[in-house]
N, C-alpha and C positions, 0 to 999 in steps of 0.2 A: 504494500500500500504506500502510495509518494508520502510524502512530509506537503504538508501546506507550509507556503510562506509566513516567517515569523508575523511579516506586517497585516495578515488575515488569519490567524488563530488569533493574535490578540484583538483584532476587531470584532472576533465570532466571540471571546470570552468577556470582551468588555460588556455585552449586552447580557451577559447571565447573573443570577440573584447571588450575592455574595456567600449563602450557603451552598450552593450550588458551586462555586471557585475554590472554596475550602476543600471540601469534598473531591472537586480531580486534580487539586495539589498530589495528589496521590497516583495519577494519571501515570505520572513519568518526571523524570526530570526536567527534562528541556520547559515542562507545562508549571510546575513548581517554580521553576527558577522566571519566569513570563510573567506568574501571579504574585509572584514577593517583588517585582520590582519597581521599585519609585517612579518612574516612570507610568507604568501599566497603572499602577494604584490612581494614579491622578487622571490619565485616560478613563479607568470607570468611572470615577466620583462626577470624572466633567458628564460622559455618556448618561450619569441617572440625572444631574443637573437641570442638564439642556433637554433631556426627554419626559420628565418629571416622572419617574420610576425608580424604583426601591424606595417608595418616600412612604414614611410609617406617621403614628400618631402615636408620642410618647405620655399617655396615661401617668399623672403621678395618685395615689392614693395613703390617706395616712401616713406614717412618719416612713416607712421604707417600701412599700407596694408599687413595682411598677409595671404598667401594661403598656403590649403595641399595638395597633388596630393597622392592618393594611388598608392602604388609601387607594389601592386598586380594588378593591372590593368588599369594604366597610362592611364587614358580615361579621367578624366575634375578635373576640380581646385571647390576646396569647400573654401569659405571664412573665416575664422577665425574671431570672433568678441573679440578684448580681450578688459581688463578690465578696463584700465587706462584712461579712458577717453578722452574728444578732448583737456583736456589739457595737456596728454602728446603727444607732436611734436617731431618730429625725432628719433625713437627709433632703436633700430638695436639691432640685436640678435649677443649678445659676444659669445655665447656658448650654446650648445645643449649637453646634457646627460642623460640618461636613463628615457627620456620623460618630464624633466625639459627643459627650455629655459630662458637663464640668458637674461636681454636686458638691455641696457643703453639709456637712452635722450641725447638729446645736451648741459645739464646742469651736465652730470655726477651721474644724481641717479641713483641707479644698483634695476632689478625688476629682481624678479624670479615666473616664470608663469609656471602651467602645464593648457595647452590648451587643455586635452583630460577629466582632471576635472573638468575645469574653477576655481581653485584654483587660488593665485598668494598672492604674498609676496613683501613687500618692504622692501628692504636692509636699515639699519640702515645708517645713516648720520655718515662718517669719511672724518673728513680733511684732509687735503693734510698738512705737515709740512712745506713748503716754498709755496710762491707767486710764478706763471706764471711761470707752469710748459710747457716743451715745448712736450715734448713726454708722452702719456698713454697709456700704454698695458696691455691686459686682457687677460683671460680665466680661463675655467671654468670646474671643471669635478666631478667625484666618485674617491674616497679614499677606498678601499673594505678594507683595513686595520682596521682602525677607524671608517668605515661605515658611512662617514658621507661625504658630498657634500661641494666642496670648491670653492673659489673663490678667486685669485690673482688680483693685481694691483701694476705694478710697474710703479712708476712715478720717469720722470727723466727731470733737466734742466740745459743746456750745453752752453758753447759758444765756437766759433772756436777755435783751438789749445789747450781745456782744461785749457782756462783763468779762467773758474769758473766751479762748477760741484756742483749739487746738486741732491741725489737719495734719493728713498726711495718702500720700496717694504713692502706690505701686504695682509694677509692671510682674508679671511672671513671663518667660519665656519658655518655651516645652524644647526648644531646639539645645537651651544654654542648661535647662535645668532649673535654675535661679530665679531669683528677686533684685529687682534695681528697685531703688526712689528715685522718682520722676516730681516734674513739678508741681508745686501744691495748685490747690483745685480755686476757684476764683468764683465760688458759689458756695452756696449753703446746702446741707441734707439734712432733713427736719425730720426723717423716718426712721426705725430703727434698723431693719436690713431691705435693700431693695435691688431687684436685679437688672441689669441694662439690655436693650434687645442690638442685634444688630442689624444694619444695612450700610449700602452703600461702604463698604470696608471701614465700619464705623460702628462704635459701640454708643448708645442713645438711652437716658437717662431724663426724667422729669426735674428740675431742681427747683431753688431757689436763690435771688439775685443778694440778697438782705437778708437778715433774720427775723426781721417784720412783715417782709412780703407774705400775702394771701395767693399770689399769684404765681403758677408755676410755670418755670420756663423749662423749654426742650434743649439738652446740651448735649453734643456729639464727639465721640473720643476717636478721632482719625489713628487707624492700628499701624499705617504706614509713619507719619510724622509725631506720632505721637502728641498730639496738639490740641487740644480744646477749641470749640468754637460752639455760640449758640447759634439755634435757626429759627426763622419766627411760624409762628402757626396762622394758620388759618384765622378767616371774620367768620369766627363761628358764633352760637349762642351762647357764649359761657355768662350770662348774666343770669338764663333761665335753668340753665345744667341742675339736673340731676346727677349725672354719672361721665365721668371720659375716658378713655383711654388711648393708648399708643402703643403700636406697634410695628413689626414689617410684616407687609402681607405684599406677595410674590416678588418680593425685593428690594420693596418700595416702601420710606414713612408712612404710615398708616394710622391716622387719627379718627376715633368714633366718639361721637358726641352726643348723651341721650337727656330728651331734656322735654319739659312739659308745653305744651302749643295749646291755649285756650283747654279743651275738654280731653287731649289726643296726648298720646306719647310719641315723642320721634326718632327714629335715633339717626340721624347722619353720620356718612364712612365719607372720607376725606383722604384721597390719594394725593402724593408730593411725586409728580413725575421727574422732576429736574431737583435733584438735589441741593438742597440750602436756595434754591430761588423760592421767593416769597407767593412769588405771581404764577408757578406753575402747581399750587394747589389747585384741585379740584374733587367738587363732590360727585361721588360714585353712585352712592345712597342715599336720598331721603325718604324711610321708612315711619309712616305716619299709621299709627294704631297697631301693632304688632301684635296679631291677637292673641296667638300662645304665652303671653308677655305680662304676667302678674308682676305687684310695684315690685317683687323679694328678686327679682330676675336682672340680667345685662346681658343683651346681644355683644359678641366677641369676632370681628372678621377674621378669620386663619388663612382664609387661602381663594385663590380663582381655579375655574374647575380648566382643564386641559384645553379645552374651547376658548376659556375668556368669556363665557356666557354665565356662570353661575358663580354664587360665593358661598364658599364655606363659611357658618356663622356657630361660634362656641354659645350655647346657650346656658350661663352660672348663674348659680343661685348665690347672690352675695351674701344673702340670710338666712337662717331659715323660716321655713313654712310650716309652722305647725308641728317644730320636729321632724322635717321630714328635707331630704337637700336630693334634688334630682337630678343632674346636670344632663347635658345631652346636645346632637349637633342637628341642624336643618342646613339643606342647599337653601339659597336666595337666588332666580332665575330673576336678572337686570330687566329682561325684555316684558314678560308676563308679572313681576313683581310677584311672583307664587311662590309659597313654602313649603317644600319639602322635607317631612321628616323622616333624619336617616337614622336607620335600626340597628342597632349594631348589640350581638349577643354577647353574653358573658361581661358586661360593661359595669363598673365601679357605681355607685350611685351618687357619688362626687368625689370630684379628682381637679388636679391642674395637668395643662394640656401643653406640651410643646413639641414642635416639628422633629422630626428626626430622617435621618438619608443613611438607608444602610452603606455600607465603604469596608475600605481594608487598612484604612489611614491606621497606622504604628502609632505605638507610643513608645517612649524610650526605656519603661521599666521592663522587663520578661516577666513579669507574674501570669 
């Protein structure tokens, strides 16, 4: 039987499920040595990218419970068994990218997992330079500049009127191993831990200007230059707001805005097409009366369906109802404005929700 050329076995393997690449590592050598290589790994991750396949929904529930729902076929929850054992309690996933999952305990160690290798990694131990800090914020993304995966932390503690002020903000490298301190931050975090989304090779955080300010501003952690800059929002309703949020939904800032209209709820979705331009906001969504939509509820945009016709919306219970917390997702179809609910079995009865892209992307521990 001939040999196929190297440069068409790895375009026939780059289209196959990451389980399916583990599994004929075992093929032969020549197909082993094609699927470990840095090269090929990047060829898939770009192939699930740009075709939007191997893309999962990572289920968080309770302090360690996690599920994946395939987004090709939103039909049942697979459990995740990860690796840190029953002594880590409270984990939470700071950040998701290119099939990494950064996650933090209740004590502050930072893990980096890929779920689809059963790799993971433990972040080195870096102190915090003051005692009883009040505010931590993370996130976590790719650097395609440097090629190499990062992780911020800014920790900040205040007291009313800026009697006292204590900041400090730092970089993780995954390439170096390490912690640098970088420059202090030129805003305020008024919350105790909060996580930053990313886009545009940018990690994106709500803050504030002053330690009076009511109002919050959006500030963007460029992973290339390392550089803070804020970007302005939208003329939205924030006088009548109920509820907002911000995200990246298919790659872009993503602002939703839910807020009461005379007798009606609404919630506006707000896309930023051109990045940091003020004027290339626009609204996606205004969704007036959302009927499945009790006050204890917030519509969530996660994603556009493979067409560009529909949007995936996380439907959370910020409250509960009676005792009772149900979360769950519906398609939004743009054209017919019709809501579809998606069914999905074996599902948490509430959970938090982040993207995930199966890959083969290393880390540098061997565990």
């Amino acid at each position: 039987m001939a040999r196929l050329p190297h440069e068409m076995t790895s375009d026939i393997l780059c289209r196959l499920s990451v389980k399916d690449l583990l599994r004929f590592r075992s093929v032969s050598k020549p197909w082993c040595r094609t699927i470990d290589d840095p090269y090929f790994i990047k060829l898939h991750l770009s192939h699930s990218l740009k075709t939007n396949t191997n893309l999962s929904l990572i289920l968080s529930h309770g302090e360690d419970n996690f599920f994946s729902v395939n987004c090709a076929l939103f039909e049942t929850t697979q459990r995740l068994n990860h690796p840190f054992g029953d002594q880590r309690k409270a984990l939470q996933i700071l950040g998701s990218c290119n099939g990494l999952l950064a996650l933090v305990d209740d004590k502050d160690r930072i893990f980096l997992w890929n779920p689809s290798t059963r790799k993971f990694q433990v972040l080195p131990f870096n102190e915090i330079g003051f005692s009883s800090p009040s505010s931590t914020y993370y996130g976590f993304g790719y650097d395609p500049i440097s090629d190499d995966y990062k992780l911020i932390r800014m920790v900040q503690s205040h007291g009313n009127n800026d009697e006292y002020f204590h900041s400090e903000a730092k970089v993780y490298s995954l390439r170096s191993n390490c912690w640098r301190r970088i420059k202090d931050v030129c805003f305020y975090l008024k919350f105790s831990r909060e996580f930053g989304f990313l886009a545009n090779n940018a990690l994106h955080w709500m803050v504030f200007k002053t330690p009076q300010s009511r109002n919050k501003e959006l500030v963007g952690f460029d992973l290339g230059s390392e550089e803070f800059r804020f970007l302005e929002l939208p003329e939205c309703r924030l006088d009548k707001l109920l509820w907002f949020h911000i995200n990246a939904v298919g790659g872009d800032i993503c602002l939703t805005s839910t807020y009461r209209e005379t007798d009606n709820v609404v919630v506006d979705v707000w896309i930023m097409k051109e990045y940091g331009v003020k004027q290339s906001w626009f609204k996606l969504i205004s969704w007036k009366e959302p009927h499945f939509m009790p006050w204890s509820t917030v519509a969530l945009p996660l994603a556009l369906s493979k067409g560009g016709g529909e949007v995936l919306f996380f439907i959370e219970y910020k409250w509960f109802n009676r005792g009772r917390r149900i979360d769950s997702f519906v398609w939004y179809d743009l054209r017919s404005q019709e809501v579809k609910n998606v069914v999905i079995r074996d599902i948490p009865t509430s959970f938090e929700v982040n993207w995930y892209v199966d890959s083969l992307v290393p880390l540098n521990s061997n565990a």
